[in-house]
PyMOL commands that place a pseudoatom at each C-alpha (Angstrom):
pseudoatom trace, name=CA, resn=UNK, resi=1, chain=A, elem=C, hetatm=0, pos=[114.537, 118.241, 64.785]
pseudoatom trace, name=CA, resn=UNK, resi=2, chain=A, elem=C, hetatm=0, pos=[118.109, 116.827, 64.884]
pseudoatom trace, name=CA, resn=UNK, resi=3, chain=A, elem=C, hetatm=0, pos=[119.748, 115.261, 62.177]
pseudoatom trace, name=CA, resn=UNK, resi=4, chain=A, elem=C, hetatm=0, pos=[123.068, 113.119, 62.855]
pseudoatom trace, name=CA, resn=UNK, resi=5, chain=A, elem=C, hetatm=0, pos=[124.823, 111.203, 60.328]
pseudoatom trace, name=CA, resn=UNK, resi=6, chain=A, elem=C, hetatm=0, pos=[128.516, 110.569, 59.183]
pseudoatom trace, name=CA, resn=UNK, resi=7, chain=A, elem=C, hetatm=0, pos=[129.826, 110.973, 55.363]
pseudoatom trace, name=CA, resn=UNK, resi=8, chain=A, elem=C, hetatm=0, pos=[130.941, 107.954, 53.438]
pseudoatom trace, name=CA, resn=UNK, resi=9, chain=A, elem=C, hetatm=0, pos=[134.074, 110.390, 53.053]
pseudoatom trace, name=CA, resn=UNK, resi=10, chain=A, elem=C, hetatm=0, pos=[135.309, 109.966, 56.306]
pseudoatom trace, name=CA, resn=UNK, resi=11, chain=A, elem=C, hetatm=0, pos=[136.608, 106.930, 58.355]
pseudoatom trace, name=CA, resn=UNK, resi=12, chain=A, elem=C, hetatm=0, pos=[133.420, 104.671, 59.821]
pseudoatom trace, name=CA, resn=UNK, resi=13, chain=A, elem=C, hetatm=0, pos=[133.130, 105.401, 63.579]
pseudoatom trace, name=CA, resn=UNK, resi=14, chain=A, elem=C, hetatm=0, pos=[132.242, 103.371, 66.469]
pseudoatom trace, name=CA, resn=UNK, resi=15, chain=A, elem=C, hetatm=0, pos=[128.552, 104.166, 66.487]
pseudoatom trace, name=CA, resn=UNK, resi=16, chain=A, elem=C, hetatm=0, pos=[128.740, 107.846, 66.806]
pseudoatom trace, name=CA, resn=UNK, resi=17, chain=A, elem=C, hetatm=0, pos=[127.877, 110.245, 64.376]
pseudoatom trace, name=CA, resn=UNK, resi=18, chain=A, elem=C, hetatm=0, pos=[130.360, 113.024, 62.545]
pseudoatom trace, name=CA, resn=UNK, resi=19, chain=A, elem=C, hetatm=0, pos=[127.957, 115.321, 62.657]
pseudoatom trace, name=CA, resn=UNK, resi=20, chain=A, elem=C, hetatm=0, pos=[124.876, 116.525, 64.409]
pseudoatom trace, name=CA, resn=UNK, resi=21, chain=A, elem=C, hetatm=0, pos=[122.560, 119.153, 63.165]
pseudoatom trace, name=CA, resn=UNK, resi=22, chain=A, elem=C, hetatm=0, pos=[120.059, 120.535, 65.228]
pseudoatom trace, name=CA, resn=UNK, resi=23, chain=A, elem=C, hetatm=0, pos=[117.048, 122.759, 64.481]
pseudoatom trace, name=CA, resn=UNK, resi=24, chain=A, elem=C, hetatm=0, pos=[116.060, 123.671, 67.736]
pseudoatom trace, name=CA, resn=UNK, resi=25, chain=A, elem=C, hetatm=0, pos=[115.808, 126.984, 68.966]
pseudoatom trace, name=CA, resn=UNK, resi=26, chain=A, elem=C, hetatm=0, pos=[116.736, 126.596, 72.677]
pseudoatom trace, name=CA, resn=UNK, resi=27, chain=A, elem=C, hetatm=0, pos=[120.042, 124.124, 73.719]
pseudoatom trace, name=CA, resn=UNK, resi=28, chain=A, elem=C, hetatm=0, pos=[120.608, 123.008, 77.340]
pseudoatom trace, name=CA, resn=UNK, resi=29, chain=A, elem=C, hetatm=0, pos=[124.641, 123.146, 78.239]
pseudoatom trace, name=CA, resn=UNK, resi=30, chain=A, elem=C, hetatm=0, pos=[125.201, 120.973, 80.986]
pseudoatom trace, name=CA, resn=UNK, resi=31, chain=A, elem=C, hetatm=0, pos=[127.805, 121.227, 83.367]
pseudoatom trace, name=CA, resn=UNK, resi=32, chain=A, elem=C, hetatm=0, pos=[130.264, 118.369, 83.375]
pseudoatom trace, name=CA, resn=UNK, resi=33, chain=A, elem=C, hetatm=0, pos=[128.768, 115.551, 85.273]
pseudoatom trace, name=CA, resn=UNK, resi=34, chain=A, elem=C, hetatm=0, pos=[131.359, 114.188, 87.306]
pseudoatom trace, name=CA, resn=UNK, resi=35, chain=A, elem=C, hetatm=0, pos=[131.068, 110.875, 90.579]
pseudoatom trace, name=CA, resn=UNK, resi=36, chain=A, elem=C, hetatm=0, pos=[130.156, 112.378, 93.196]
pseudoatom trace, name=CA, resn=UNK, resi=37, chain=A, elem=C, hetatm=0, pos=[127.118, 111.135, 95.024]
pseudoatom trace, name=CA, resn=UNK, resi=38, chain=A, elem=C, hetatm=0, pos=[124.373, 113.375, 96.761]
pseudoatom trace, name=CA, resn=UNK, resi=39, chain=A, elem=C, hetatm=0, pos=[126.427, 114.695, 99.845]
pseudoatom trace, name=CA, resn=UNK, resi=40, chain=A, elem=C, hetatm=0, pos=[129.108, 115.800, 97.044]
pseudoatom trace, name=CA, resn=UNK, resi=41, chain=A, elem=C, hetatm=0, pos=[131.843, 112.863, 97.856]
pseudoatom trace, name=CA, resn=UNK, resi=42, chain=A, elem=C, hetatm=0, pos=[133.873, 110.949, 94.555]
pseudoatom trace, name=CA, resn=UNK, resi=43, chain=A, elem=C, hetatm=0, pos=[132.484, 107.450, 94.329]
pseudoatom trace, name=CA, resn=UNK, resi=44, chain=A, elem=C, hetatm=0, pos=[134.390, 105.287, 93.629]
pseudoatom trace, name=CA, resn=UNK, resi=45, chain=A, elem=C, hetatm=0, pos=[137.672, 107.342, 94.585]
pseudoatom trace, name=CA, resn=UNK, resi=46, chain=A, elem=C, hetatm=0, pos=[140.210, 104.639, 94.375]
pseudoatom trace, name=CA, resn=UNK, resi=47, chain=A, elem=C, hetatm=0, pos=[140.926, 103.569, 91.075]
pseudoatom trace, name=CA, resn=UNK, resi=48, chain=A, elem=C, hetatm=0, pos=[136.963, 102.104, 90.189]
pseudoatom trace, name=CA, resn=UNK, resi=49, chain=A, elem=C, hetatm=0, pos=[136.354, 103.505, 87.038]
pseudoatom trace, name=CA, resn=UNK, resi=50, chain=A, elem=C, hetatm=0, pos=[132.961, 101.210, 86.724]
pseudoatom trace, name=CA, resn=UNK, resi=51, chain=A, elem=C, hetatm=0, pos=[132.072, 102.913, 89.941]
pseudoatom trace, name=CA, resn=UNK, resi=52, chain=A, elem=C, hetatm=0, pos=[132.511, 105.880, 89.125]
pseudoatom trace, name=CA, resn=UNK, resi=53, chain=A, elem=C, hetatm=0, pos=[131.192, 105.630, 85.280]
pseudoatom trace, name=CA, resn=UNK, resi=54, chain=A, elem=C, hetatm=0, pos=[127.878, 104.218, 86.684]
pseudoatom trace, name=CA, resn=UNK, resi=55, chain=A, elem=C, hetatm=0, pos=[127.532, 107.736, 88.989]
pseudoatom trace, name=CA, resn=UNK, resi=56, chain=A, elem=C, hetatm=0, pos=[128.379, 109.945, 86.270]
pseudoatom trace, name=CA, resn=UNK, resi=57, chain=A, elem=C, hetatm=0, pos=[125.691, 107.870, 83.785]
pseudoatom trace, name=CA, resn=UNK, resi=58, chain=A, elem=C, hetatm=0, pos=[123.165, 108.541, 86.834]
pseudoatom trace, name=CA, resn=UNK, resi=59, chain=A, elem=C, hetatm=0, pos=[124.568, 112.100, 87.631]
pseudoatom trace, name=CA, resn=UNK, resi=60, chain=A, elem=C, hetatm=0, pos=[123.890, 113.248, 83.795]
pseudoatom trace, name=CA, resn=UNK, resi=61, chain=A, elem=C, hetatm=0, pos=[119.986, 111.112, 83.730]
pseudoatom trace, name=CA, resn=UNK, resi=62, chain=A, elem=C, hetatm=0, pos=[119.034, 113.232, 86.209]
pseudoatom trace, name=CA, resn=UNK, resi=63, chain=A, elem=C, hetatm=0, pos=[120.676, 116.505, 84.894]
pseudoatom trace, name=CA, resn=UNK, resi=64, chain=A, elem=C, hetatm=0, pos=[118.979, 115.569, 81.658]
pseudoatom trace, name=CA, resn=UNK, resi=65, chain=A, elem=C, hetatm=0, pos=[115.798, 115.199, 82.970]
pseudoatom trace, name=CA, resn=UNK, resi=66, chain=A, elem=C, hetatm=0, pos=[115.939, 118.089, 85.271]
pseudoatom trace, name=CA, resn=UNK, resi=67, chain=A, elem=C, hetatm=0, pos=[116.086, 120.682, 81.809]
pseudoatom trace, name=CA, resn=UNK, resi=68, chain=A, elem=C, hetatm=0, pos=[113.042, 118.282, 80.208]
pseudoatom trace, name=CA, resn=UNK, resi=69, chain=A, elem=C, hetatm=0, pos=[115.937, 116.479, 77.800]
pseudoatom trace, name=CA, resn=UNK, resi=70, chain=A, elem=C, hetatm=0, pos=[116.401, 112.971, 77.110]
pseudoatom trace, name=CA, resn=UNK, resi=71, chain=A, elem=C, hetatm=0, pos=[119.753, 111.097, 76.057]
pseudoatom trace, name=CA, resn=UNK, resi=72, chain=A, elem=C, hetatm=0, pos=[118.018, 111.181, 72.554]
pseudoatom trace, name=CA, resn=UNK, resi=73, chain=A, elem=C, hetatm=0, pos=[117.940, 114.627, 72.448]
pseudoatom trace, name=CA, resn=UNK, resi=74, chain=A, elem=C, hetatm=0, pos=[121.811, 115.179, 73.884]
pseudoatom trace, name=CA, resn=UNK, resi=75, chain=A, elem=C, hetatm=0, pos=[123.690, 116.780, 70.034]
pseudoatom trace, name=CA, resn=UNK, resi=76, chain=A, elem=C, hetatm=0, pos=[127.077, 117.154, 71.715]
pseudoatom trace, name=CA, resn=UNK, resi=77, chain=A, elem=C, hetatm=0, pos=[128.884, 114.809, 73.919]
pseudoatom trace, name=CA, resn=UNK, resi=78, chain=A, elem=C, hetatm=0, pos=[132.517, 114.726, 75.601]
pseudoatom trace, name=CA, resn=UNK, resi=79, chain=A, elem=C, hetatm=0, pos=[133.883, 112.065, 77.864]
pseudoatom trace, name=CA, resn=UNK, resi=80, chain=A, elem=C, hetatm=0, pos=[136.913, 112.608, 79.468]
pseudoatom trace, name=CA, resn=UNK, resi=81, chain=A, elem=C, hetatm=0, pos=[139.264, 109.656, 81.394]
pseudoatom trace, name=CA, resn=UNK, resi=82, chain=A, elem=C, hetatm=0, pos=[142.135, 110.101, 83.292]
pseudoatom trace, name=CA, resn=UNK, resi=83, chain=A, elem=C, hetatm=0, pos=[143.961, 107.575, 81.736]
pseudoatom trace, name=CA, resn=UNK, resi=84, chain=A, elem=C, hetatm=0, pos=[146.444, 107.137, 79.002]
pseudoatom trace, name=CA, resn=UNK, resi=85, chain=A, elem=C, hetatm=0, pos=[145.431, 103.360, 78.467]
pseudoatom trace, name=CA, resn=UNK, resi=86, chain=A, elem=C, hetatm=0, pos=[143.285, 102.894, 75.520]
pseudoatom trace, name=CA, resn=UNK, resi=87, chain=A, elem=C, hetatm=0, pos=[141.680, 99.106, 76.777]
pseudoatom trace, name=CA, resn=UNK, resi=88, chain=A, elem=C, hetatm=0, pos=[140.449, 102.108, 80.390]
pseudoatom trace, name=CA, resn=UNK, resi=89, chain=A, elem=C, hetatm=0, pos=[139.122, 104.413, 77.315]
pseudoatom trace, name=CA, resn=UNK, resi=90, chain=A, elem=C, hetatm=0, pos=[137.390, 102.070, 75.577]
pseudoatom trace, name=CA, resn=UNK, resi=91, chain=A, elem=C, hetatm=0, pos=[135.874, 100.096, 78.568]
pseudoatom trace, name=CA, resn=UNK, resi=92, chain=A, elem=C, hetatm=0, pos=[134.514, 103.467, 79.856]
pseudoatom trace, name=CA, resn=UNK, resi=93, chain=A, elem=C, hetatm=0, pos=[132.916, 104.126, 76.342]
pseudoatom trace, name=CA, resn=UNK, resi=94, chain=A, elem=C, hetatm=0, pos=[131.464, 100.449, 76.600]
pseudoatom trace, name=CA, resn=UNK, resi=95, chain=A, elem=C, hetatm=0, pos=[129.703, 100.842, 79.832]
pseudoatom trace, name=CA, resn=UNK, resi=96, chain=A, elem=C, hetatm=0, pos=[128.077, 104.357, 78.723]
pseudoatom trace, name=CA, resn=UNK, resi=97, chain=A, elem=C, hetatm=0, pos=[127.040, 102.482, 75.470]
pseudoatom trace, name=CA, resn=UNK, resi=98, chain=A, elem=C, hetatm=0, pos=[125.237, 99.546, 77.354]
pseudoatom trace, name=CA, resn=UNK, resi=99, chain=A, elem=C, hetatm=0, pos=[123.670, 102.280, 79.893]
pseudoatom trace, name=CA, resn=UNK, resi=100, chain=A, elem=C, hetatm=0, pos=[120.299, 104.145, 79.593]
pseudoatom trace, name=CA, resn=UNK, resi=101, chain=A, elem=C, hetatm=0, pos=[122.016, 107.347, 78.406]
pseudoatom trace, name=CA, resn=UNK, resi=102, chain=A, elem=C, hetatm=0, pos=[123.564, 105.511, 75.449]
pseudoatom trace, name=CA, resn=UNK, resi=103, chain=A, elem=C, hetatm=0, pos=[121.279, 107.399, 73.030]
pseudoatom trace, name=CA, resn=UNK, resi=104, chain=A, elem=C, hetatm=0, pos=[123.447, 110.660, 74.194]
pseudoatom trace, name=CA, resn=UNK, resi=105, chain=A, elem=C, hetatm=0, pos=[126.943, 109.390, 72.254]
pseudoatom trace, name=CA, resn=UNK, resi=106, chain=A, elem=C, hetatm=0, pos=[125.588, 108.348, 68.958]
pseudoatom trace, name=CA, resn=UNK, resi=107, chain=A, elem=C, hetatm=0, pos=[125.676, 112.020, 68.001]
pseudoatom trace, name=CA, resn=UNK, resi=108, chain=A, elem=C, hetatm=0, pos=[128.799, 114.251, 67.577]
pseudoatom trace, name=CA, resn=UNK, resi=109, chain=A, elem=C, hetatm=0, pos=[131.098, 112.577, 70.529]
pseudoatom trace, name=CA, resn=UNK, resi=110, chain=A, elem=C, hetatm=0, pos=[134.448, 112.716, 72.191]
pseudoatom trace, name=CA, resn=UNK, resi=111, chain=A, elem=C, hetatm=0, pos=[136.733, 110.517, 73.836]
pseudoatom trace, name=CA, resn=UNK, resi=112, chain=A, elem=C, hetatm=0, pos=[139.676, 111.959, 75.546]
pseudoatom trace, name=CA, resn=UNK, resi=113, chain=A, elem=C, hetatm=0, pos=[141.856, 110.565, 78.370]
pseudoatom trace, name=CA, resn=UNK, resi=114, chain=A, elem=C, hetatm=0, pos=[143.554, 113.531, 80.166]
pseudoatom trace, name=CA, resn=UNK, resi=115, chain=A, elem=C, hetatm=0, pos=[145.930, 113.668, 82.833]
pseudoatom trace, name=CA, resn=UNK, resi=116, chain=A, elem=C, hetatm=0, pos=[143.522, 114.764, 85.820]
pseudoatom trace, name=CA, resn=UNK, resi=117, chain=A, elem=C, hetatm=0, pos=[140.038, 116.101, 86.255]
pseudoatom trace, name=CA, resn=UNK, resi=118, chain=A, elem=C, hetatm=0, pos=[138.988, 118.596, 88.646]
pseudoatom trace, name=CA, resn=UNK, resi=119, chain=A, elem=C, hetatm=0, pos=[138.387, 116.351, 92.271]
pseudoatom trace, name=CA, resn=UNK, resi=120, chain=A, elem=C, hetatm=0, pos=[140.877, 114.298, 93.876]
pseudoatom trace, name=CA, resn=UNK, resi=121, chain=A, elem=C, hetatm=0, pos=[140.407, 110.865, 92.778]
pseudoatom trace, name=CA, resn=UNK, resi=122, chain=A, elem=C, hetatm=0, pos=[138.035, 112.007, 89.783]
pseudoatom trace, name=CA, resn=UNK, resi=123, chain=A, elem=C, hetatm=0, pos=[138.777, 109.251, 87.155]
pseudoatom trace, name=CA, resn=UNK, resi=124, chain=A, elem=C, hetatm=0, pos=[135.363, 109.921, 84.646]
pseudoatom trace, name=CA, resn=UNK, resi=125, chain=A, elem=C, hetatm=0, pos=[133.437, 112.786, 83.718]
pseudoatom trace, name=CA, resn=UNK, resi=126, chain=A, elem=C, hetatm=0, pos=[130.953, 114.290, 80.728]
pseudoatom trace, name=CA, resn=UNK, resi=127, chain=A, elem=C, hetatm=0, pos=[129.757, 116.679, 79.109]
pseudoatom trace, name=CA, resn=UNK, resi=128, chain=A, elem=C, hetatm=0, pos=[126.830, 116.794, 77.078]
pseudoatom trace, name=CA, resn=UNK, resi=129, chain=A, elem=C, hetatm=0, pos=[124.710, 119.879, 75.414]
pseudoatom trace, name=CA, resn=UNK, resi=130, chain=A, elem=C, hetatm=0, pos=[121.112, 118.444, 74.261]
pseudoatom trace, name=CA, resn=UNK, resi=131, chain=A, elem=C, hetatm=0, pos=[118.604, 120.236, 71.810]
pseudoatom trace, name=CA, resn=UNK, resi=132, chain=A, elem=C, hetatm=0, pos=[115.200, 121.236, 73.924]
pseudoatom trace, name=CA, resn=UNK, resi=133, chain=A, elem=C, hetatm=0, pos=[111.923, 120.339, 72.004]
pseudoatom trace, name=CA, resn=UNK, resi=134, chain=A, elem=C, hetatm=0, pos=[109.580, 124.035, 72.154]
for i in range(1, 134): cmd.bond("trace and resi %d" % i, "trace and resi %d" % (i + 1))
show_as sticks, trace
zoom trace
């Protein structure tokens, strides 16, 4: 069972939750999902964070459903940017929101914008940990 909800003694949030509380005995840790398509290349590579935000939405589905998770059952979730821009931040949070994964960030979720990610041209990646049903 998880449990996610956010204290009325603490700021209101833009639809994720302060805390998550899971019950489940077994967690999946996923590796960060980052754009790169099926022979391994960066989608996307020149500046197209939609691009690349639409791989790494597809990248973590199938991750997801690969350990027998759904975005529903995702407790933890990071998204990094490489961007300092908060309008970049916010339209990459957008487009995960209005995706089929957008179950997976109204738990216990992070935004950061950082100054580089581990590929060349890598503008988007996340990280999610989900709670596996027995």
């Amino acid at each position: 069972m998880i449990t996610r909800f956010s204290p009325d003694t603490v700021h209101p949030t833009a639809g994720y939750s302060h805390v998550t509380i899971s019950e489940a005995g077994r967690l999946a840790h996923l590796a960060g999902q980052c754009p790169l398509d099926l022979s391994g290349r960066v989608v996307g590579e020149h500046g197209d964070y939609a691009a690349q935000t639409a791989q790494v939405i597809a990248n973590c589905l199938a991750v997801l459903a690969a350990a027998g998770a759904t975005p529903g059952d995702v407790v933890r979730s990071v998204i990094y940017v490489v961007s300092p821009d908060s309008d970049v931040l916010s339209a990459v949070w957008e487009q995960v929101n209005a995706s089929p994964l957008a179950p997976a960030f109204g738990t216990a979720s992070t935004l950061v914008g950082v100054a580089a990610l581990g590929y060349h041209g890598q503008l988007v990646e996340i990280d999610l940990t989900a709670a596996l049903r027995d």
